[in-house]
C-alpha positions as CSV (number, residue, x, y, z in Angstrom):
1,X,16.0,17.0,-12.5
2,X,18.2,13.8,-13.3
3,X,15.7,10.4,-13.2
4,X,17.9,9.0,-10.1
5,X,16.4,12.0,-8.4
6,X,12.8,10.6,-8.8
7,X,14.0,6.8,-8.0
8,X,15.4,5.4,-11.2
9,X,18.4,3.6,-9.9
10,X,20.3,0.6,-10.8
11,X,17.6,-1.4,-10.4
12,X,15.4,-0.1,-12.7
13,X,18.7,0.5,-15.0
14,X,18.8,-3.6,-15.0
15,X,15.1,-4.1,-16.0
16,X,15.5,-1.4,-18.9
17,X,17.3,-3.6,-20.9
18,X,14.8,-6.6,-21.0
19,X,12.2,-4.0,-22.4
20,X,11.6,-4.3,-25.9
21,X,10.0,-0.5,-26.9
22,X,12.7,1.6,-28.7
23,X,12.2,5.1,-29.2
24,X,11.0,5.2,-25.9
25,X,12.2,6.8,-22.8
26,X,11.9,5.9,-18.9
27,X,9.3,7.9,-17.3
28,X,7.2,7.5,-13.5
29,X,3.6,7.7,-13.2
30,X,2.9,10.5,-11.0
31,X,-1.2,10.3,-11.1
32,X,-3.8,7.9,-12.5
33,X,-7.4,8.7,-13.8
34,X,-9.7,6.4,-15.8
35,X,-8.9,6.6,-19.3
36,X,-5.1,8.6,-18.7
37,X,-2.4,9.0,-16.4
38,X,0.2,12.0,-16.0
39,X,3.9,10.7,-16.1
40,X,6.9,12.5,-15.1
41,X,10.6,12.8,-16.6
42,X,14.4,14.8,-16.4
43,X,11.9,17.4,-17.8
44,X,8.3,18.1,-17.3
45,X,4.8,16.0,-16.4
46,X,2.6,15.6,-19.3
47,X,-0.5,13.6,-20.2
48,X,0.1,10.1,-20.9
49,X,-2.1,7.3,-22.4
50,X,-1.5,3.5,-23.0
51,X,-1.0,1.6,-26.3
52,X,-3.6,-0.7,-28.1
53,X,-1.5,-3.5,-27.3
54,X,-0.5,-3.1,-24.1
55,X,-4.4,-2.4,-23.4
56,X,-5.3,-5.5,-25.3
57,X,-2.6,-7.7,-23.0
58,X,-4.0,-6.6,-19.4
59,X,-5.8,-9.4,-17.7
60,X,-6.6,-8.0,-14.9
61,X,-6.1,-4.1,-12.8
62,X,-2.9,-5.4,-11.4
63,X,-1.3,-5.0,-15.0
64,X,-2.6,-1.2,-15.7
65,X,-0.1,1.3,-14.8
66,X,-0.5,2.7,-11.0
67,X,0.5,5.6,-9.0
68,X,4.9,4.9,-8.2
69,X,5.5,2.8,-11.5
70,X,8.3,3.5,-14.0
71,X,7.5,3.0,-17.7
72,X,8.5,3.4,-21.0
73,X,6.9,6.3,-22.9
74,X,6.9,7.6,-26.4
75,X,6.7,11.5,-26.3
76,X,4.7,13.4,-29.2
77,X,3.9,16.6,-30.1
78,X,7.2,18.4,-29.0
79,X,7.1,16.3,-26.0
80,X,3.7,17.7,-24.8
81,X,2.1,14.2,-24.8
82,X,3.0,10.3,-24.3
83,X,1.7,7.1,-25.6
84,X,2.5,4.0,-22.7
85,X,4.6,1.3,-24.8
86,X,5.9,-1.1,-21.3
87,X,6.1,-1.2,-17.6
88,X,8.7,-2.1,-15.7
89,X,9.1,-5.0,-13.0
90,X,7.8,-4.0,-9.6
91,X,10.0,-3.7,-7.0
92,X,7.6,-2.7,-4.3
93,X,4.2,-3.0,-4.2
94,X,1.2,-1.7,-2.5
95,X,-2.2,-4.2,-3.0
96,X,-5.7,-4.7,-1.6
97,X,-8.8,-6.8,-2.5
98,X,-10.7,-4.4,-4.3
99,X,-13.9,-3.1,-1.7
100,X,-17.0,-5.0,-1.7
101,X,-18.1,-8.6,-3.3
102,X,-15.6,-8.3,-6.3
103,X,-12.5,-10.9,-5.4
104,X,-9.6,-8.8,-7.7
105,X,-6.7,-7.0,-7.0
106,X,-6.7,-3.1,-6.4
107,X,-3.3,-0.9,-7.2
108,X,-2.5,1.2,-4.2
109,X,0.8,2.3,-5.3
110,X,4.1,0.6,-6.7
111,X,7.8,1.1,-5.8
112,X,7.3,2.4,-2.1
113,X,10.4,2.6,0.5
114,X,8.7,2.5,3.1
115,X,4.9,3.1,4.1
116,X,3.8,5.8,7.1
117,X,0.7,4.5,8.5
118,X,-1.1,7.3,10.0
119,X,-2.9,6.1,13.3
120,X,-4.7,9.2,15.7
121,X,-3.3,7.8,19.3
122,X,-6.5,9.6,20.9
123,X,-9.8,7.9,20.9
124,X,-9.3,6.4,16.6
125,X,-6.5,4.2,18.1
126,X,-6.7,0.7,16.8
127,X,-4.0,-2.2,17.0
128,X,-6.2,-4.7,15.0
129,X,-6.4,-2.0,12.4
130,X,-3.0,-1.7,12.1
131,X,-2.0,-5.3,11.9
132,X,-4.4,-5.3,9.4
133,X,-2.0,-1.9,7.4
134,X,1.4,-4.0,8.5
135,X,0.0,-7.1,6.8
136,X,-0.4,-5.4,3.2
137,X,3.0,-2.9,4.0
138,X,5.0,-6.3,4.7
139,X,3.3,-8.5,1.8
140,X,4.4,-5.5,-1.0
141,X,7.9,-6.0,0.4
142,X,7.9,-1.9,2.2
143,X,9.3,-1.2,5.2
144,X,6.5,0.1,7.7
145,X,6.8,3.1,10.1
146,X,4.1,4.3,12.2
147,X,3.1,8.2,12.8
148,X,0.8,8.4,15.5
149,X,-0.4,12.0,15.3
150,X,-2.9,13.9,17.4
151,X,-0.7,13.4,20.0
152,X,-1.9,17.1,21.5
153,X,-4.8,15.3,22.4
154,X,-3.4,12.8,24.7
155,X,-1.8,13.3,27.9
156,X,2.2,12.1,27.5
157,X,1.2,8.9,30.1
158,X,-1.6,8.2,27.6
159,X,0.9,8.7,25.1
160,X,3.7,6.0,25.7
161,X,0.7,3.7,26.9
162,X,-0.4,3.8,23.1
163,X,3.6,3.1,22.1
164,X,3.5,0.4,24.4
165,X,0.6,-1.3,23.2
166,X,2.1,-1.4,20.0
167,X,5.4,-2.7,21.4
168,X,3.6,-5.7,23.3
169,X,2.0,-6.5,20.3
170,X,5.5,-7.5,18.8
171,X,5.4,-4.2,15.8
172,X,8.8,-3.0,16.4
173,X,8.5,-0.9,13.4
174,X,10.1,2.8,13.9
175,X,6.7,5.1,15.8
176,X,7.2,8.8,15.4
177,X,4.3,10.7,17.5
178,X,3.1,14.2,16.0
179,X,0.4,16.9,16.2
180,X,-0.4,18.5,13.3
181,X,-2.1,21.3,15.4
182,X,0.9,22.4,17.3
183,X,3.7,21.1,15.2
184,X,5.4,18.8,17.8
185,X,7.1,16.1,16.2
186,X,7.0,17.0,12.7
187,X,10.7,17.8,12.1
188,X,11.1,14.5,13.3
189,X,8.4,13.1,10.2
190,X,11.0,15.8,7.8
191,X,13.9,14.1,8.8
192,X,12.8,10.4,7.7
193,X,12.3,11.4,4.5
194,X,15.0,10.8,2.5
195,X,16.3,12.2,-1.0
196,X,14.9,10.1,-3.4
197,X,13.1,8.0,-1.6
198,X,9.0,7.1,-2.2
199,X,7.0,7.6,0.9
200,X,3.2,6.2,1.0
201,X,0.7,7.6,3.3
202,X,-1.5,5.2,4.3
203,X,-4.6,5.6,7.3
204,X,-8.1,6.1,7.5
205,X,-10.3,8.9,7.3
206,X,-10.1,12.2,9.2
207,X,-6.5,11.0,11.0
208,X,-4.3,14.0,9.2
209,X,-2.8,12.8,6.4
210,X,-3.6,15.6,4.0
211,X,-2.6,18.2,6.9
212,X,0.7,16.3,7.3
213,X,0.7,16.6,3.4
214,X,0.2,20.7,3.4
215,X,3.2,21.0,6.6
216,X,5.7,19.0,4.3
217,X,4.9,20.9,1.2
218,X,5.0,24.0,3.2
219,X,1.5,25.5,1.9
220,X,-2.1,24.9,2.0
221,X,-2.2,22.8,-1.2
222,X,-4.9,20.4,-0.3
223,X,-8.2,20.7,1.1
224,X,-8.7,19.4,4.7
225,X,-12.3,18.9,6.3
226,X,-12.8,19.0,9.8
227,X,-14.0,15.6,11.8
228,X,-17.0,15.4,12.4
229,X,-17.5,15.8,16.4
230,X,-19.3,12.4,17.0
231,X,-17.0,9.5,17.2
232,X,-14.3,11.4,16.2
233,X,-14.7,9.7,12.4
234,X,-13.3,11.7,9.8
235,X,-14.0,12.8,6.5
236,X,-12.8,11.9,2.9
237,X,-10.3,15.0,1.9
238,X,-7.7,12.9,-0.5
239,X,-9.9,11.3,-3.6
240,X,-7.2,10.3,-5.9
241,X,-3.3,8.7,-5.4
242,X,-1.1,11.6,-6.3
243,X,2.7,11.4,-6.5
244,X,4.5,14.8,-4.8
245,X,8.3,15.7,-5.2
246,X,8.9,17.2,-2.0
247,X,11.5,20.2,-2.2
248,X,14.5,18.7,0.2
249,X,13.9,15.6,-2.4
250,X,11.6,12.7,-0.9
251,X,9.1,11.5,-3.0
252,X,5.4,11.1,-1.4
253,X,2.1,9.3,-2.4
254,X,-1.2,10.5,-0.4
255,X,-4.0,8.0,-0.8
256,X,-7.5,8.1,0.3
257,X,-9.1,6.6,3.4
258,X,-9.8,2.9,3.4
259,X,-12.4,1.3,5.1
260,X,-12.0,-2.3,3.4
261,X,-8.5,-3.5,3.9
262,X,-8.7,-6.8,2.4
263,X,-5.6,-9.3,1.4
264,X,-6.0,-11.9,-1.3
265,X,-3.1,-14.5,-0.5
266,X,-1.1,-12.8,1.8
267,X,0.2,-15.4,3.6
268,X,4.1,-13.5,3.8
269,X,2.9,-11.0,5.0
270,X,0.8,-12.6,7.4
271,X,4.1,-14.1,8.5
272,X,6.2,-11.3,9.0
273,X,3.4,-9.4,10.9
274,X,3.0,-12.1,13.2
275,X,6.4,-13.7,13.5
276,X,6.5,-14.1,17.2
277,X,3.0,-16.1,16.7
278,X,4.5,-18.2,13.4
279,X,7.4,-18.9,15.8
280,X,5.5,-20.0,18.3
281,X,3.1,-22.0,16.5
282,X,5.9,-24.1,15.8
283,X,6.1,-26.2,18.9
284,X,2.4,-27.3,18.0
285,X,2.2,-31.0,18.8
286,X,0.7,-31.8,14.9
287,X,2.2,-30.3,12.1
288,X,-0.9,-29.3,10.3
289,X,-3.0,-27.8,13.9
290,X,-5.4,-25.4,12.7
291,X,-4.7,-23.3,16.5
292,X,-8.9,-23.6,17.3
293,X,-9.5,-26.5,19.3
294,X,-6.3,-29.3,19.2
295,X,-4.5,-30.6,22.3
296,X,-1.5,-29.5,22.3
297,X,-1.9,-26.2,20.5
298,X,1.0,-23.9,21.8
299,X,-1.3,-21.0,21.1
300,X,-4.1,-21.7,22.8
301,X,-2.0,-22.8,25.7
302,X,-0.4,-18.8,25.8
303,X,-4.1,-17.8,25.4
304,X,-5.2,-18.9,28.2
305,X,-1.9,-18.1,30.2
306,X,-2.1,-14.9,29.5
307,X,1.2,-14.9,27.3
308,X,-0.3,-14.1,24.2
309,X,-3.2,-11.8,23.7
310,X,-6.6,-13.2,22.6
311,X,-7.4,-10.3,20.6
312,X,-4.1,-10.5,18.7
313,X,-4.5,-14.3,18.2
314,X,-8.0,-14.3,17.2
315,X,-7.2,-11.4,14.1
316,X,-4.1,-13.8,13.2
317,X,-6.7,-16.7,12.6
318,X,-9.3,-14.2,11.2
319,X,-6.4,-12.9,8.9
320,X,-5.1,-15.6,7.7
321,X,-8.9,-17.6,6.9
322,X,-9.4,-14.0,4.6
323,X,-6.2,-14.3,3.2
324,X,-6.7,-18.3,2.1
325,X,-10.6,-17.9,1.0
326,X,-9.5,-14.8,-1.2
327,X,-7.0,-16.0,-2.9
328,X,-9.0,-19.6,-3.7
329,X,-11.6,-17.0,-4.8
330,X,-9.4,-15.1,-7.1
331,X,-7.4,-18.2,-8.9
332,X,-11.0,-19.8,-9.2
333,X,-12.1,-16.2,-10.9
334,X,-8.6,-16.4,-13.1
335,X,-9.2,-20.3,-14.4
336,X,-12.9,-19.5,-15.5
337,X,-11.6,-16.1,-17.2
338,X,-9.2,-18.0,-19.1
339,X,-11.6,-20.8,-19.8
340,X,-14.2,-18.0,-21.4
341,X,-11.2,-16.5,-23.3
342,X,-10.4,-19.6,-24.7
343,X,-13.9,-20.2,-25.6
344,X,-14.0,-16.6,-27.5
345,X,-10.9,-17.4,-29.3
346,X,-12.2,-20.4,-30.7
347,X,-15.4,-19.1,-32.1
348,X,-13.5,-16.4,-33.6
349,X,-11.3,-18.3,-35.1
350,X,-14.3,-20.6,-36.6
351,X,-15.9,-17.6,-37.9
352,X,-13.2,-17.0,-39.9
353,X,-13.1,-20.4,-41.6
């Protein structure tokens, strides 16, 4: 298998040459685990760890090697092992706050095409949830496409009432319906992924992902569970970000369920997933309306005609106040990490006096 086969094109070709690490060749990282990762090459997938020095330069998650990422690797042992020398430029990338109280950056996946959000159209069927998916999709720079699966367990009407819900609520990503139980739709799903390409799978819980997985492979390779019959929640099955070459050639990263979906200073994002609201919030009488409580708030005025959904426009403000407070959160966190670095390197440096 030839690199360009597993997504090293010219772009990467460019960034190769600003990479100081010689004796090294160009490698992707095809799984992540604590202390290791596995890359992959024109050859084979071996065990991988990173250098002293690149260890000693991270500052934060964000600069560790993730699931997607190309790097530079030294092989040893008759090429059964690799030491991590560099990593290349990002061209994509797929980011969340990390769960819970800790304000940080969390590595999804990096150098995505496009990302398939998984969303069951039956009773799991959430807009504000997926706003939430399009806001971190369109942030990293991927395009977004929506699978909708389950769809044996809607009636058709209820099925293009779910594909107009997302339509009035101005996604005009590509939706492809599926059913994973009786196979409708899923050559459709086969013939979106392209040669080449990286795919992300991203959805909650129990919606089908690691059955859609086991279809495209073409074998019962993963584990599924079945969902629990109350609520219709479903159940962790994919625990770690895993990069699959598929046999036509597509390239495709599961990921577990997320229940936090946190942005830290996603205000592009933001933007693109609510363009039609950006746009409009331009004919605000003052330039710097908050859209709560101001006369002459465009939005509030389409609110209350009925021209602009309440729901939609109250998870635009409640995006976008996340989205500000995380990220003063995070460059606050940055400056005292830096301050307490400093500090370390001075009394190190006295000590040696």
């Amino acid at each position: 298998m030839e690199l360009k086969a597993l997504g090293f094109d010219a772009w990467f070709e460019e960034k190769m040459a600003d990479l100081q690490a010689p004796d090294c060749r160009a490698a992707r990282v095809t799984e992540v685990n604590r202390e290791s990762c596995l890359v992959r090459n024109e050859d084979s997938e071996v065990a991988a760890e990173l250098t002293g020095r690149l260890l000693f330069s991270v500052e934060s998650g964000a600069d560790l090697p993730c699931v997607g990422d190309w790097v530079l690797a030294q092989y040893h042992n008759e090429d059964t092992f690799a030491v991590i020398h560099a990593i290349f430029p990002r061209r994509t990338v797929l980011q969340r706050k990390e769960s819970g109280t800790k304000i940080d950056y969390q590595m999804i996946a990096a150098n995505i095409d496009a990302a398939l959000i998984v969303q069951a159209c039956d009773i799991d069927f959430n807009l504000r949830r997926l706003e939430r998916y399009l806001v971190m999709v369109h942030e990293g720079g991927i395009e977004p496409v929506l699978l909708l699966t389950k769809s044996d367990l809607v009636s058709p009407e209820m099925l293009e009432q779910r594909i107009s819900e997302v339509r009035r609520a101005n996604i005009a990503c590509e939706i492809i319906p599926f059913s994973n139980k009786t196979g409708a739709g899923l050559d459709k799903v086969r013939q979106f992924l392209r040669p080449g390409k990286t795919y992300c799978l991203l959805g909650s819980s129990g919606v089908g992902k690691t059955t859609l997985v086991n279809h495209l492979i073409g074998e019962e390779l993963y584990e599924t569970k079945t969902v629990r019959e109350r609520g219709g929640k479903g159940r962790h099955t994919t625990t770690r970000r895993q990069l699959l070459v598929l046999e036509q050639g597509a390239m495709l990263i599961d990921t577990p369920g997320m229940r936090e979906l946190g942005n830290i200073g996603a205000a592009t994002g933001i933007e693109e997933s609510f363009a039609d609201i950006v746009e409009l919030a331009k004919n605000c009488r003052f330039r710097n309306c908050t859209h709560t409580r101001e006369a002459g708030c465009t939005l509030l005025a389409a609110v209350e005609k009925g021209e602009l959904s309440a729901e939609r426009y109250q998870n635009y403000l409640k995006l976008m106040r996340e989205s500000d407070y995380y990220e003063m959160s995070y460059l606050e966190k940055r400056q005292k990490d830096k301050k307490f670095g400093k500090m370390i390197k001075s009394v190190n440096q006295s000590k040696k006096k």
